[in-house]
C-alpha positions in Angstrom: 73.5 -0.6 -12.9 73.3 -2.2 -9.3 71.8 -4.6 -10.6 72.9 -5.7 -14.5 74.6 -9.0 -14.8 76.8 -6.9 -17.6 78.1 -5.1 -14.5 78.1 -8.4 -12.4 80.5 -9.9 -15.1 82.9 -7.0 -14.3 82.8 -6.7 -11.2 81.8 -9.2 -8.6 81.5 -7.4 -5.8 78.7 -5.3 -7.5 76.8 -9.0 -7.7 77.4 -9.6 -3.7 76.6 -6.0 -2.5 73.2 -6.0 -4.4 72.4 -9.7 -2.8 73.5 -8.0 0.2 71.4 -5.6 0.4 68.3 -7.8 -0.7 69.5 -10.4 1.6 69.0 -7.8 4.5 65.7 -6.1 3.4 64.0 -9.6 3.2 65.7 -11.0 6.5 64.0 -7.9 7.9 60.1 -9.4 7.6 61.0 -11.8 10.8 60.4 -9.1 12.8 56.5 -10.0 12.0 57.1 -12.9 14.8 58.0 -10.2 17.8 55.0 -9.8 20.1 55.0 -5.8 20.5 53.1 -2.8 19.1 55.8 -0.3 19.8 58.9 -0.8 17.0 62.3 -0.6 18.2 65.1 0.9 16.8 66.5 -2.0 14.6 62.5 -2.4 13.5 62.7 0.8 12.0 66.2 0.9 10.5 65.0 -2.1 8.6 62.1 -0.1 7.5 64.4 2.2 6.3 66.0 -0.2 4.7 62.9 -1.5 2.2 62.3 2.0 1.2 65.8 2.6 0.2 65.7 -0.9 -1.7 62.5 0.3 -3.0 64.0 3.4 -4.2 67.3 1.5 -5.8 65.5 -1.2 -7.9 63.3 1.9 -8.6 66.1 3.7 -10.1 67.9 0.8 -11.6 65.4 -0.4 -13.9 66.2 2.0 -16.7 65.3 1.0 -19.7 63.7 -1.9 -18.0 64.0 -4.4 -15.1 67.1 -6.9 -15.2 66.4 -10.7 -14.3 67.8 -10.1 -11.4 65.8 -6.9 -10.4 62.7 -9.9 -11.2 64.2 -12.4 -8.9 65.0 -9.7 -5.9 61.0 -7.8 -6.5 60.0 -11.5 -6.4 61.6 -12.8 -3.5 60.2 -9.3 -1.6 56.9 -10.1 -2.3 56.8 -13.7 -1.3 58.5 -12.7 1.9 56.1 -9.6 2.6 52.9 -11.8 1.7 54.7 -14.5 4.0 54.7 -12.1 6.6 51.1 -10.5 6.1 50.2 -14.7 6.7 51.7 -15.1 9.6 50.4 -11.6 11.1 46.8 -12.3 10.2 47.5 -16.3 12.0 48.1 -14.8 15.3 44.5 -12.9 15.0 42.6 -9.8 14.8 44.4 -8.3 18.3 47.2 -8.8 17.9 50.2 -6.6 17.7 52.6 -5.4 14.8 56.1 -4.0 15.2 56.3 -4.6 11.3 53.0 -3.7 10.3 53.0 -0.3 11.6 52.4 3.5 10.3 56.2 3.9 11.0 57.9 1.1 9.5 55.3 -0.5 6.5 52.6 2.3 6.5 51.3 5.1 4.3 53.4 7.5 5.9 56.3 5.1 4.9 56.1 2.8 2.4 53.2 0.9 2.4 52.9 -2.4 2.4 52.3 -4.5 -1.6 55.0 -1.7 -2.9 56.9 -3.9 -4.2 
């Protein structure tokens, strides 16, 4: 798998694509910090991006997770709670590109997924 050090050992591009990709999914929840209700194009790309990621540790984790599957669904959650933080510090009016139905919604993939 993607994400099996077994795999990692053989082959280390394997190991730097799948930090890649979780490298990119949680750079992703800076977007929290843009002023705007209306996501743009890179906003929802990114979206994109966590329910792929979703959808890959997802299908990687037969039998079970690998450590680090752990370390990647960790790191996600810390950055998305980080993120829900900051959002609710700038008040109750105030808008989301990130937290919206089209990026980290129901109609998505809502947000605490992970």
């Amino acid at each position: 798998s993607l994400f099996s050090e077994e795999a990692h050992k053989q082959n280390q591009l394997l190991q730097e694509g799948a930090c890649c990709i979780i490298e990119h999914t949680l750079s992703g929840y800076k977007f929290v910090a843009t002023k705007s209700d209306v996501p743009d194009e890179n906003c929802l790309q990114w979206g994109r991006l966590r329910g792929a990621t979703f959808s890959l540790l997802q299908a990687c984790s037969d039998p079970g997770l690998t450590a680090l599957s752990v370390q990647a669904i960790t790191a996600l959650n810390v950055a998305e709670c980080q993120a829900i933080a900051v959002q609710h510090g700038m008040g109750p009016g105030s808008p989301s590109i990130l937290f919206n139905d089209s990026v980290v919604g129901d109609d998505v993939l809502p947000a605490g997924a992970y």
